[in-house]
N, C-alpha and C positions, 0 to 999 in steps of 0.2 A: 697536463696535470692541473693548472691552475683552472683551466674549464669545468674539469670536473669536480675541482673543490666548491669552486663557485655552485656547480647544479645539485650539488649532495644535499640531501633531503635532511641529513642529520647535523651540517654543518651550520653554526648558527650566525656564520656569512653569506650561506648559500643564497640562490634568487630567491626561494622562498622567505629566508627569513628576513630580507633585505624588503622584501615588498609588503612583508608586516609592518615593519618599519614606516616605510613611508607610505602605509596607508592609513596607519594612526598620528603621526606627522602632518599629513598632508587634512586630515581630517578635524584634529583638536585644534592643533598651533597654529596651522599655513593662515589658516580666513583673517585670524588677529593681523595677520601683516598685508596678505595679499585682498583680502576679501573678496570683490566677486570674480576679479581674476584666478583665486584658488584653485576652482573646480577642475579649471585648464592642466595644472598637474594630473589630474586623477584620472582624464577624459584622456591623456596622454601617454603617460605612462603606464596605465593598466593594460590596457592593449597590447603594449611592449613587451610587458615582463610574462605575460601570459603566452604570445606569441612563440619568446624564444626559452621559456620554459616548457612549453610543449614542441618544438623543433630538438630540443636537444635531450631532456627527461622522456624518452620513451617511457616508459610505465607510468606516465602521468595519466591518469584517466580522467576524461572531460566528463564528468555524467550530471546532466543537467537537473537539478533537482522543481519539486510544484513551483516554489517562488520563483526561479528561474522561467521557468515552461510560462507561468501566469505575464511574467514581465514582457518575456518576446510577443504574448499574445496581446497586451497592452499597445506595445509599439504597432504592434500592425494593423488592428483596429483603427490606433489614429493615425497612422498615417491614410489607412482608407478613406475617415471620414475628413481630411486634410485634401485628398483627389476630390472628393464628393460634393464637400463642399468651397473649393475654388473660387475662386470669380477672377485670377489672375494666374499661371504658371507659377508664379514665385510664391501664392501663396502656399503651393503645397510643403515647400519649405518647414513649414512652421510644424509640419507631423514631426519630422526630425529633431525636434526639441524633445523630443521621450528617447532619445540614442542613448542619453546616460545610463538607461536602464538594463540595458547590455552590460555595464562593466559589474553588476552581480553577476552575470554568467562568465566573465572572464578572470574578473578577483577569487570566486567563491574556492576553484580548484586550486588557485595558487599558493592562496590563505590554509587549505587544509592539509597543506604539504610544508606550511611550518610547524619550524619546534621547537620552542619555549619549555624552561620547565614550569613555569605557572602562568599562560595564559591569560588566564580571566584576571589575576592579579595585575600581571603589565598593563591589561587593555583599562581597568580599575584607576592604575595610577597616572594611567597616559592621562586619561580621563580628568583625574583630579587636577592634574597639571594645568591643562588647557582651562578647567573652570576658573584656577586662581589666576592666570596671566588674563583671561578676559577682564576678570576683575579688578584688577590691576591697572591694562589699558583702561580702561572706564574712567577710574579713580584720577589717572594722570591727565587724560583727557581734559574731563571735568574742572577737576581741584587745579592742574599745572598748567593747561594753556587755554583755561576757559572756553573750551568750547559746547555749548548749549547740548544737553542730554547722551553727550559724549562720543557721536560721531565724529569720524577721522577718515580722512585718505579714501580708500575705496568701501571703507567698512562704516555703515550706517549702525545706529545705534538700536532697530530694532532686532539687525543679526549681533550684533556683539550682546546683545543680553540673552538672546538667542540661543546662542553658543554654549553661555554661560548655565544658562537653562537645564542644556539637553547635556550637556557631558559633566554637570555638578552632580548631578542626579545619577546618569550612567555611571559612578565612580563606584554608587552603593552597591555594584553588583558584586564585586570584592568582599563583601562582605555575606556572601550566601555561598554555602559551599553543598553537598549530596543532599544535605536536612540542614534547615533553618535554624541553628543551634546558637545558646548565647553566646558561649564558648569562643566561636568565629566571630559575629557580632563585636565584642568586644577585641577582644585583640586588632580587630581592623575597624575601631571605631574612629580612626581618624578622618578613614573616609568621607565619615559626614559632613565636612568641612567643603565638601564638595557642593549639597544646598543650598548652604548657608553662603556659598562665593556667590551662588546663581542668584539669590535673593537679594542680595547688596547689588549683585550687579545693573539686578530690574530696579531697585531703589534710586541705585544715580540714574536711569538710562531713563529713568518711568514711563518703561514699556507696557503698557497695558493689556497687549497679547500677552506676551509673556507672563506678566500676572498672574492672569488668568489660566494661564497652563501651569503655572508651577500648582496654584491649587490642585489641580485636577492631577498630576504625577505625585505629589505629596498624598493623595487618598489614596492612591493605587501602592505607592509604596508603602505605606499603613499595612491595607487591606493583605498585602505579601508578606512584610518581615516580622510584621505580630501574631500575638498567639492568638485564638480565638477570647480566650477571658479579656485580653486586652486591646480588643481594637474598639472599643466602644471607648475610653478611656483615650486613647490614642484619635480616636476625631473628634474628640474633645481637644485635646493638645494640637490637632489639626488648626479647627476654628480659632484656640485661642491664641496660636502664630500668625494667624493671615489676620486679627483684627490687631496685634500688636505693631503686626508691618503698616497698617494702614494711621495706626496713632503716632508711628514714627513719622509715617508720613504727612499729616496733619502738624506736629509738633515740631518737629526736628527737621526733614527735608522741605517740606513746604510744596511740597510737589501738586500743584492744581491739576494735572493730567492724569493720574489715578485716583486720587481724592475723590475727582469728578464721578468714577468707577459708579458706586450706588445713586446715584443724583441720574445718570445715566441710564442705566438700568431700569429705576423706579417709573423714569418719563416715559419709558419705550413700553413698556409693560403696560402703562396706564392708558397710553394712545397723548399722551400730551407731546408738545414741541418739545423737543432734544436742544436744550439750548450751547451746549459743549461742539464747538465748530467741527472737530477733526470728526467728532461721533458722528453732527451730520453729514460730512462730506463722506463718509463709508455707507449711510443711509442709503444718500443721493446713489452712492454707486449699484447697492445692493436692489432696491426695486428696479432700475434701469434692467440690470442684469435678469431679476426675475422676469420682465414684459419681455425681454430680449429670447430667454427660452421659452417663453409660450408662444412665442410668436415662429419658433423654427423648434418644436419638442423632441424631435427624434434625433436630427443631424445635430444641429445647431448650423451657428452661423460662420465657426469655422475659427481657428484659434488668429488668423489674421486678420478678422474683421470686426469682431464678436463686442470688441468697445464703439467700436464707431456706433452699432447696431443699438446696443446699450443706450450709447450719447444720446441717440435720439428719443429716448423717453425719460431722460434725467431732466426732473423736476425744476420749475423755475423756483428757486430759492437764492438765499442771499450766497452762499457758497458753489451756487453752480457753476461758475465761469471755474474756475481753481476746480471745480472736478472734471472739466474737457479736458482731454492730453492725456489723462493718468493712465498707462498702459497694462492696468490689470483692475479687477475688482475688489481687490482686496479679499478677496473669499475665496478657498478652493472648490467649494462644491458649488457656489455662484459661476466662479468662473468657470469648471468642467460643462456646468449646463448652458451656458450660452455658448460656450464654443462650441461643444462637440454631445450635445444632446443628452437624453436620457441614457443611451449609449456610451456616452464619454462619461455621465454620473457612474457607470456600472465599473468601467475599467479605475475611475477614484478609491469607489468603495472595496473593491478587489487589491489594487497597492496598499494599500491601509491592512484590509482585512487575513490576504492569504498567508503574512509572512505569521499574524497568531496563529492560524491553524497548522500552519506549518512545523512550528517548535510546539506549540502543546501536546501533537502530534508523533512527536521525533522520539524515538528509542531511549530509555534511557542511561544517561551516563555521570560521571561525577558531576560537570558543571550544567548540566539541565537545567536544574533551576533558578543557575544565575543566569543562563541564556534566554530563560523563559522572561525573569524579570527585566532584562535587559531590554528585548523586541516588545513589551508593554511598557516601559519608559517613551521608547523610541515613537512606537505608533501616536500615545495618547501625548505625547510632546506632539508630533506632526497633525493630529486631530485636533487640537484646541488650537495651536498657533494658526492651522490653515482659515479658524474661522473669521479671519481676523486679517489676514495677509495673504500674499503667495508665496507656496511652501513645494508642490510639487507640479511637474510641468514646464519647469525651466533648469537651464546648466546649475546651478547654483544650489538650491536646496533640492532637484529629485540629486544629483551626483552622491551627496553626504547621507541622503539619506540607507543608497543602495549599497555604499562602501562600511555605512556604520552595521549595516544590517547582516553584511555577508565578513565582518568581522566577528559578529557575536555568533552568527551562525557555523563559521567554520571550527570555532574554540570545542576542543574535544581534547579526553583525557590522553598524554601518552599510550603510541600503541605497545612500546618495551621500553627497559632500561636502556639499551640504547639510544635511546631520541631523544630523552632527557638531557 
C-alpha cells in the first residue's frame, strides 16, 4: 500500500511530485551551498527516480519529444567527433561531458506526471526564492566576511550572479497566465523582485557577463509582457535602468570591472589596445581559439586538446603567461569551434535553438505562454552568458540548463478535478 501511495500520479508525495521537488531544489537553492558539486544531485538522482518510476508505474509512457530526439543526437555526434578526433584513448572521454543531456529525456516524463494545483506559480516562486538567497549570499559574502566580488566555498561569483540572473528573471513567468492581462501582472507583481535580486546581485559580484545578459533578457521581457502602444516607452525605461545601474556603479559601488564596460567596448570596436586586463586575457583567449578552428574547420581539435591547440597561437602580450592553463575559452561558440568544428558549431546552435521552436510550436494550453516566456529567458540567459564564459558542455551549467528546461516544458494545465 505504501508503494502504491508513493507511485500514484495524484498523490502530492508521490515519486512524481517528489522529483518536482527536488528538481527545482536541486536547481535554484542546491548551487548556493554546493556549487559545482550540485549538478552531481541531478546527474544522480534523475536516473533514479526515472528508472523506478517506470519499473513500477506501468502506464508511464516514455515518448521522447524534438528536444529530447535533438539532445540524444547532440551526444552522439560528439561523442563521434571525441573517436575522431582522439590523439589518446582517454581522450574520447571528453564526448561524455554532453551525458547530462539525457536527464531532459529521463526528467521530462517524470515531471509530466506531476501535480501541482498551480504549476507555473510554484516553479514562479521556487524561482523568486533562489534569486533572493543568491542575493543574500552575495551581500553576506561581500559586506560579512569580505571576500572580494563575493565568491565562496565551491561557488565563484560569476555563477552566483549567475543564478541570480537566470531565476530572478524566470520568477516573471508567474506573472503571465492564457493572455497577458494586467489583471494577473498586478496581483503577482511581486515577482518582479525577482530582477531587481539578479541586478543587485551583478552589482556586488560585478559580473560583467551577467551584465550584459540581464540587458538582453530585460528587452525580451519588455518586448513579451507589454502591449504594443507600450514597448517603445518601456525600452526607454529599459535604457534608462541599465544607465542608472551603471551611475550607481560609478557613484556608489565604485566597481572598476563594469565601469570599464563602455571604455571596453569603444577600444574593441575602434581597433585600439584594450587596456582593461581580464578584457585582454578573453582577447588573448578568443583569437587563439579562432586560428585554432581554422586550422582544423570541420572536426576540430577535439574537446581534450583544443586549449593546448589555441595556446599555441596566443599572442605575446603582457597577460599571456596568466592565459596558459586556463581550461576553456571563455566563449561557447569559440570554444564549440575549436573543439569539435563547424560540426560541433551546428549541434551549439541547435541546444540553444530547438527548445524555441519546440514550445512556439507546442499546442496550445493555459500556461503556453508563460512556458514560451520562460525557454526565451532561459535561452537568451545561456546565449549572452556563453559569450562571455562556459555555459554548455560541461556537468555544471549543460545539467541546469536541461532540468530548467524540461521543468517549464513539462508544466501543463490539470488533466481533471481530480489531480488537482
Amino acid at each position: 500500500m505504501i508503494q502504491n501511495a508513493l507511485l500514484k500520479t495524484g498523490n502530492k508525495w508521490g515519486f512524481p511530485n517528489q522529483f518536482l521537488w527536488i528538481a527545482l531544489f536541486s536547481s535554484a537553492i542546491l548551487p548556493l551551498f554546493l556549487g559545482k558539486l550540485s549538478p552531481f544531485a541531478l546527474i544522480v538522482l534523475t536516473p533514479i527516480y526515472f528508472a523506478v518510476h517506470a519499473y513500477f508505474q506501468r502506464s508511464l509512457k516514455v515518448k521522447i519529444d524534438l528536444i529530447g530526439w535533438v539532445f540524444i543526437a547532440i551526444l552522439i555526434i560528439q561523442i563521434a567527433l571525441a573517436i575522431i578526433t582522439a590523439k589518446a584513448p582517454s581522450d574520447i572521454l571528453f564526448g561524455l561531458n554532453f551525458l547530462p543531456l539525457l536527464l531532459y529525456v529521463f526528467a521530462l516524463p517524470v515531471l509530466q506526471n506531476a501535480r501541482v494545483n498551480n504549476p507555473i506559480m510554484l516553479f514562479a516562486n521556487f524561482s523568486l526564492v533562489g534569486a533572493l538567497l543568491a542575493m543574500c549570499m552575495a551581500l553576506y559574502a561581500v559586506y560579512g566576511l569580505n571576500i572580494s566580488r563575493g565568491g565562496y566555498g565551491l561557488v565563484n561569483a560569476n555563477d552566483l550572479s549567475g543564478l541570480a540572473l537566470l531565476f530572478g528573471f524566470l520568477a516573471l513567468v508567474g506573472m503571465v497566465g492564457k493572455d497577458v492581462r494586467t489583471k494577473d501582472m498586478c496581483i503577482h507583481a511581486y515577482l518582479l523582485v525577482g530582477p531587481i535580486a539578479g541586478l543587485a546581485t551583478i552589482l556586488i559580484t560585478g559580473s560583467r557577463g551577467a551584465l550584459l545578459a540581464y540587458g538582453a533578457m530585460l528587452f525580451v521581457t519588455a518586448l513579451f509582457l507589454l502591449p504594443k502602444k507600450m514597448r517603445l516607452p518601456g525600452m526607454l525605461a529599459i535604457v534608462a535602468i541599465i544607465a542608472l545601474a551603471f551611475l550607481a556603479l560609478i557613484f556608489i559601488v565604485q566597481d572598476s570591472r563594469v565601469t570599464a564596460l563602455p571604455e571596453i567596448i569603444q577600444s574593441f570596436l575602434s581597433g585600439n589596445a584594450v587596456t582593461d586586463k581580464t578584457a585582454n586575457i578573453r582577447l588573448v583567449l578568443y583569437m587563439g581559439g579562432i586560428e585554432a578552428f581554422l586550422q582544423a574547420p570541420v572536426f576540430g581539435h577535439g574537446w581534450a586538446n583544443f586549449v593546448d591547440v589555441a595556446a599555441t597561437y596566443f599572442v605575446e602580450v603582457s597577460v599571456r603567461d596568466e592565459v596558459v592553463g586556463i581550461p576553456q575559452l571563455h566563449n561557447d561558440l569559440i570554444n564549440f569551434a575549436a573543439a569539435s568544428g563547424i560540426i560541433g558549431v551546428l549541434t551549439y546552435v541547435a541546444c540553444l535553438a530547438v527548445p524555441l521552436i519546440a514550445v512556439f510550436r507546442a499546442p496550445e494550453d493555459t500556461y503556453l505562454k508563460a512556458k514560451k516566456l520562460g525557454v526565451l529567458l532561459l535561452v537568451t540567459c545561456y546565449a549572452v552568458r556563453g559569450l562571455t564564459d562556459l555555459m554548455i558542455g560541461f556537468e555544471y551549467g549543460t545539467s541546469f540548463f536541461v532540468i530548467v528546461l524540461a521543468l517549464l516544458m513539462s508544466i501543463s494545465a490539470p488533466k481533471s478535478k481530480a489531480d488537482t
